[in-house]
C-alpha positions as CSV (number, residue, x, y, z in Angstrom):
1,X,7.9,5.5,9.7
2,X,9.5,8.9,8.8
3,X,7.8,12.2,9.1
4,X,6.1,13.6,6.1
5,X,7.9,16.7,5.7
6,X,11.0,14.5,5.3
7,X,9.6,13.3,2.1
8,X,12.1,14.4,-0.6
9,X,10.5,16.9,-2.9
10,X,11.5,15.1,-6.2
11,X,9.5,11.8,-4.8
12,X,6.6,14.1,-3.9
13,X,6.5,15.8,-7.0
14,X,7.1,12.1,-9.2
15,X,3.5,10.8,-7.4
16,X,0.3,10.9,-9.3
17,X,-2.1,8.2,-7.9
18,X,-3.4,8.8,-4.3
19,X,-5.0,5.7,-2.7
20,X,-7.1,5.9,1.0
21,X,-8.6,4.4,3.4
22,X,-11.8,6.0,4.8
23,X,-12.4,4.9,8.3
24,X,-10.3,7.4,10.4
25,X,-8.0,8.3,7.4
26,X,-10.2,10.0,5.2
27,X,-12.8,10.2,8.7
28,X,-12.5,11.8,12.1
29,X,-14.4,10.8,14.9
30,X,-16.6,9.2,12.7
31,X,-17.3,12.2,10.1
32,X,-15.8,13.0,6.8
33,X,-15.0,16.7,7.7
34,X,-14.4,19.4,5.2
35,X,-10.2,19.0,4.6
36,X,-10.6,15.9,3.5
37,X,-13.2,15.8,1.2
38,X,-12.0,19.5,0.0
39,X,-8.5,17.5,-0.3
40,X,-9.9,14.5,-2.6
41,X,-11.4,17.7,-4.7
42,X,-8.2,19.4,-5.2
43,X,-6.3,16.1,-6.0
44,X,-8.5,15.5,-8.6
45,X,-8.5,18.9,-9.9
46,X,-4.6,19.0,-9.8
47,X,-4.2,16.2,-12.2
48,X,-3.8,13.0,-9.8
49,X,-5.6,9.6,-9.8
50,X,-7.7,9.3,-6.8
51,X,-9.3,6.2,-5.2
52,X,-10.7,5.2,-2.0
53,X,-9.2,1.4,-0.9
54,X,-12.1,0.6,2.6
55,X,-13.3,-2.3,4.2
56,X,-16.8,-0.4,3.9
57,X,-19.7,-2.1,2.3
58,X,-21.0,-2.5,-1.4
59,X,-24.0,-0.2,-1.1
60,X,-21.9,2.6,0.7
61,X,-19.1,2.2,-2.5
62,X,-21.7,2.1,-5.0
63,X,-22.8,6.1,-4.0
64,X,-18.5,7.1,-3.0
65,X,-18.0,6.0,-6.7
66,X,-21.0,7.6,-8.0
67,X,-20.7,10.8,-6.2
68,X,-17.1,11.4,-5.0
69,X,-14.4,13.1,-7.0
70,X,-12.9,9.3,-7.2
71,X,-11.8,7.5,-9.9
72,X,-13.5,4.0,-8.2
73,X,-13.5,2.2,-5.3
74,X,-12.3,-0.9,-3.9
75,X,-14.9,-2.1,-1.5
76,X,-15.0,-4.9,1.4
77,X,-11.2,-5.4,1.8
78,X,-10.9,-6.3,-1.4
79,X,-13.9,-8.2,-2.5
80,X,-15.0,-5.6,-5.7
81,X,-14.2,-2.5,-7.0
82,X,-16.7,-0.2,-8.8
83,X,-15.7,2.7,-10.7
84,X,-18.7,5.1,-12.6
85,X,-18.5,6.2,-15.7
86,X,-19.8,9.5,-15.8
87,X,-20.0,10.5,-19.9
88,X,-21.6,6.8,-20.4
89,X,-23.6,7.1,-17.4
90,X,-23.0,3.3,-16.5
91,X,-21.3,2.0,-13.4
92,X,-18.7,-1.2,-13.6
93,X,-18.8,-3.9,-10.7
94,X,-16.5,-6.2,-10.9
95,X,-16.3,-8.7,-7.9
96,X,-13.7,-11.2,-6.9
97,X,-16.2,-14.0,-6.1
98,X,-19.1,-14.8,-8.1
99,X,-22.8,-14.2,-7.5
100,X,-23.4,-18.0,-6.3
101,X,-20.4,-18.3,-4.3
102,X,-21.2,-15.2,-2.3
103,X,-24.5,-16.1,-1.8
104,X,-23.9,-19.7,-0.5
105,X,-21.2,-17.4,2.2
106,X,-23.9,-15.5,3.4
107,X,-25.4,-18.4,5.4
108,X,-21.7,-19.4,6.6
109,X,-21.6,-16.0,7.5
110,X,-24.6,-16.1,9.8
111,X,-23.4,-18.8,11.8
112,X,-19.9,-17.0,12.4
113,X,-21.7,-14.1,13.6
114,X,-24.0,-16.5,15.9
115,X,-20.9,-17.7,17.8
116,X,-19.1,-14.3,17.8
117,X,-22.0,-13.3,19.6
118,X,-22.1,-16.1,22.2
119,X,-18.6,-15.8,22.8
120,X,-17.4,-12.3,23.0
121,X,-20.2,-10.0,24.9
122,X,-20.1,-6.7,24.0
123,X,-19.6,-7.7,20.0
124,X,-22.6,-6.7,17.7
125,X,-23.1,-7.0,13.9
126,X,-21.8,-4.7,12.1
127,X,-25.2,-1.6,11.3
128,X,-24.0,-1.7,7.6
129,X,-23.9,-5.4,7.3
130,X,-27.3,-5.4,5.0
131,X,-25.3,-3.7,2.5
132,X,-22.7,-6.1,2.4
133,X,-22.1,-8.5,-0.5
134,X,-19.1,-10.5,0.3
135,X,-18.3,-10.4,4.3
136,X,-19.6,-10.5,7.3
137,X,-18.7,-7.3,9.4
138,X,-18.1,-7.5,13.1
139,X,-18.4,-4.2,15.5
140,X,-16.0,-3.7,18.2
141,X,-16.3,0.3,18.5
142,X,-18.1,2.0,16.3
143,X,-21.8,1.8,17.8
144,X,-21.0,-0.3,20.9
145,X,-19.1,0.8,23.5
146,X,-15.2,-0.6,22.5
147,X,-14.2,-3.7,23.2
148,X,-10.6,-4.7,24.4
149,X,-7.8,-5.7,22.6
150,X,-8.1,-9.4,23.9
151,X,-11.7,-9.7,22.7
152,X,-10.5,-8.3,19.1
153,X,-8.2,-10.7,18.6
154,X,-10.3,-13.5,20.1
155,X,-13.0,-12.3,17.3
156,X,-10.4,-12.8,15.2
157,X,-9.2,-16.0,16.3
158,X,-12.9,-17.2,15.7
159,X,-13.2,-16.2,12.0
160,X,-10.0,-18.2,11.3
161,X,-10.8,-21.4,13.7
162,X,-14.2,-21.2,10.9
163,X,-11.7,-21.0,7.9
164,X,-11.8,-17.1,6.9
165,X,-9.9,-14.6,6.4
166,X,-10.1,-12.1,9.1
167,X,-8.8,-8.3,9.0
168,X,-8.9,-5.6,11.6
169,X,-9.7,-2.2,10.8
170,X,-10.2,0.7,13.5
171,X,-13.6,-0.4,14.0
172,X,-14.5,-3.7,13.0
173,X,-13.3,-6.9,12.1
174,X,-13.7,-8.2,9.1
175,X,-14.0,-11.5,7.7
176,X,-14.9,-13.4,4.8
177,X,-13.7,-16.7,2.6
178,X,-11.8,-16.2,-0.3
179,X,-7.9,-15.1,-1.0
180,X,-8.1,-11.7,-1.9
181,X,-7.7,-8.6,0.1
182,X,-7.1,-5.1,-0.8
183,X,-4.1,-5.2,-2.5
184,X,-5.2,-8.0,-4.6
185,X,-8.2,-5.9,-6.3
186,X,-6.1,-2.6,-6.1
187,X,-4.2,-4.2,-8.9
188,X,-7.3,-5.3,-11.1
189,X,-8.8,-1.9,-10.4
190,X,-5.8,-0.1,-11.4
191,X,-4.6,-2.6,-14.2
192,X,-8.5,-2.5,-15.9
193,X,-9.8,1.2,-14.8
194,X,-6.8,3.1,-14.5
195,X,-4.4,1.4,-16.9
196,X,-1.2,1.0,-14.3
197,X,1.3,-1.4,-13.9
198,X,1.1,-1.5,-10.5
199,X,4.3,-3.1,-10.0
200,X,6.2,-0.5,-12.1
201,X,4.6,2.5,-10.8
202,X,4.3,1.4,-7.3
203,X,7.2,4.4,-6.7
204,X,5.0,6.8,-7.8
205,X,1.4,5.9,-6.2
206,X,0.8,7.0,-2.6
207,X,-1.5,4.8,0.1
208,X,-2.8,6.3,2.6
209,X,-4.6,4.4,6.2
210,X,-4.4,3.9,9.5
211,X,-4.9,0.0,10.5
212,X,-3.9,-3.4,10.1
213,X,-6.5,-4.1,7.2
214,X,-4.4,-1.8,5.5
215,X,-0.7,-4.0,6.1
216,X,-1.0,-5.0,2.4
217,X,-0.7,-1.5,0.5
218,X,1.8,-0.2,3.6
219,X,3.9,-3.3,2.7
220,X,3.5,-2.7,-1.3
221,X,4.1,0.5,-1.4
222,X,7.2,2.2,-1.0
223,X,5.6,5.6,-0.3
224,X,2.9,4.7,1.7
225,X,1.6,7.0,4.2
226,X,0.1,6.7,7.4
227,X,-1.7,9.3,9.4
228,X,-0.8,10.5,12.9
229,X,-3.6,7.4,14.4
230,X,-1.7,4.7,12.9
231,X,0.2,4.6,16.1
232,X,-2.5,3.4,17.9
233,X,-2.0,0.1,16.7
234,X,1.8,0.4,16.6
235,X,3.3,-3.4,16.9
236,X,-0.2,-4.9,15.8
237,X,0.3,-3.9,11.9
238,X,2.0,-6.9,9.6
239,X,3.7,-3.7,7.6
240,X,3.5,-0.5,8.3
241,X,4.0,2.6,5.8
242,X,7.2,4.5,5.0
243,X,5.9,8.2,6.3
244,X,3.0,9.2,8.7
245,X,1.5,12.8,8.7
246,X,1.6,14.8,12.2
247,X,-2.2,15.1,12.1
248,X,-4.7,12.3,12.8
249,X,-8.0,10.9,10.4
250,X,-9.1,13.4,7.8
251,X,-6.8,16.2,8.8
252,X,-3.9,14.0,8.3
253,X,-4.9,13.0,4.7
254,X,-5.6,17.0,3.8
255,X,-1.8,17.5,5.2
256,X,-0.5,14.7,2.5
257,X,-3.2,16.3,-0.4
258,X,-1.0,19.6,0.4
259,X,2.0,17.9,0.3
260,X,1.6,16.2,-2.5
261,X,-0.2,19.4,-4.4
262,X,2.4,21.8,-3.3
263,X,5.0,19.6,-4.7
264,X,3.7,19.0,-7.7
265,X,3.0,22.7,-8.3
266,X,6.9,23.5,-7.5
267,X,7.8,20.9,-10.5
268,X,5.2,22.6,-12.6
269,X,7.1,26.3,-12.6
270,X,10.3,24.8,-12.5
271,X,9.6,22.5,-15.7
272,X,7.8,26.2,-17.7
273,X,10.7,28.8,-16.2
């Protein structure tokens, strides 16, 4: 991981799709504090392609897409994407599973979460699990006191002794049966929604996270950025990203927004001189 400011101006300036995490990259300390929603604001406003990529749940991504200066959102690690349309007033779902497969998951789901319970104290449900449509979330520091790295990764270890996929973020564990994750529906959102070939213009789109849910897009793309907090889990991430920002969670994304912005703007007066 190199620093930011290393970041050569002509890459910075050839970028125009910014990709994020929320959880402790777009958030600190659990808030989405001024810079960075001000940053998704000026992103969109300078031209760029913005989308949140979380592991948050379908209810939460239904009102980022609607009300966010986003261009969609890929929900559930990977499990939908939605993406409003504004003029036509309609919002698009698509999901990667269909209505009766997730359903029949669901009561898999519950029994997972029965024996997580039983076997690692200290682990609750998720509080947003009832506006989940595709995974079962597990809590392991956001509204319990934090559990240890052993009892993560034995959490883990359970989902995939039950046959699912399991993914930690920085404050849950998620997992769910199926084969996609959030690359997979970051190139259906992109190849249906935003018309990119994500393989061609991987170069020139920007990731930004912080955890091992996120290995995927660090290990796609080239530029991918971490902020300051993905060190925390330093040796624990699959991939990690090409740069990291000096600042941590939302301040950390606003530092790439400027970045990116400020490089852009330099092309910009170069290109009309």
């Amino acid at each position: 991981m190199k620093p930011l400011a290393s970041m050569p101006r002509e890459t910075a300036a050839s970028i125009h799709t910014v990709m994020a995490d929320i959880d402790d990259t777009l958030t600190s300390d659990g808030r989405l504090p001024a810079s960075a929603y001000s940053a998704l604001e000026r992103l969109k406003e300078a031209g760029f392609r913005v989308a949140a990529i979380t592991g948050r749940p379908a209810g939460w991504c239904d009102m980022i897409a609607r009300f966010w200066p986003v261009d969609g959102v890929v929900g559930e690690n990977g499990a939908f994407y939605y993406a409003y349309d504004g003029t036509a007033r309609k919002m698009r779902r698509v999901f990667a599973a269909s209505d009766v497969v997730r359903r029949n998951n669901k009561l898999r789901y519950e029994q997972i979460a029965a024996r997580i319970l039983s076997e690692v104290p200290g682990a609750a449900v998720s509080a947003d699990q009832a506006f989940r449509e595709a995974d079962l979330a597990i809590d392991f520091c956001e509204d319990v006191p934090a559990l240890t790295s052993e009892d993560v990764d034995r959490i883990k270890a359970i989902f995939e002794e039950e046959g699912a996929v399991a993914k930690v973020s920085s404050i849950h564990v998620n997992g769910w049966y199926g084969s996609y994750d959030k690359l997979t529906m970051t190139r259906r959102f992109a190849d249906e929604v935003l018309k990119l070939d994500l393989d061609g213009e991987k170069d020139r789109i920007v990731f930004c996270g912080d955890s091992p849910n996120d290995a995927p897009m660090f290990g796609f793309f080239p530029n991918a950025c971490g902020v300051a907090n993905v060190l925390d889990f330093k040796g624990r991430i699959d991939a990690e990203p090409g740069w990291i920002t000096t600042a941590r969670g939302g301040e950390g994304f606003a530092e790439l927004a400027n970045a990116l912005i400020a490089a852009r703007n330099v092309s910009d007066r170069r290109m009309s001189a």
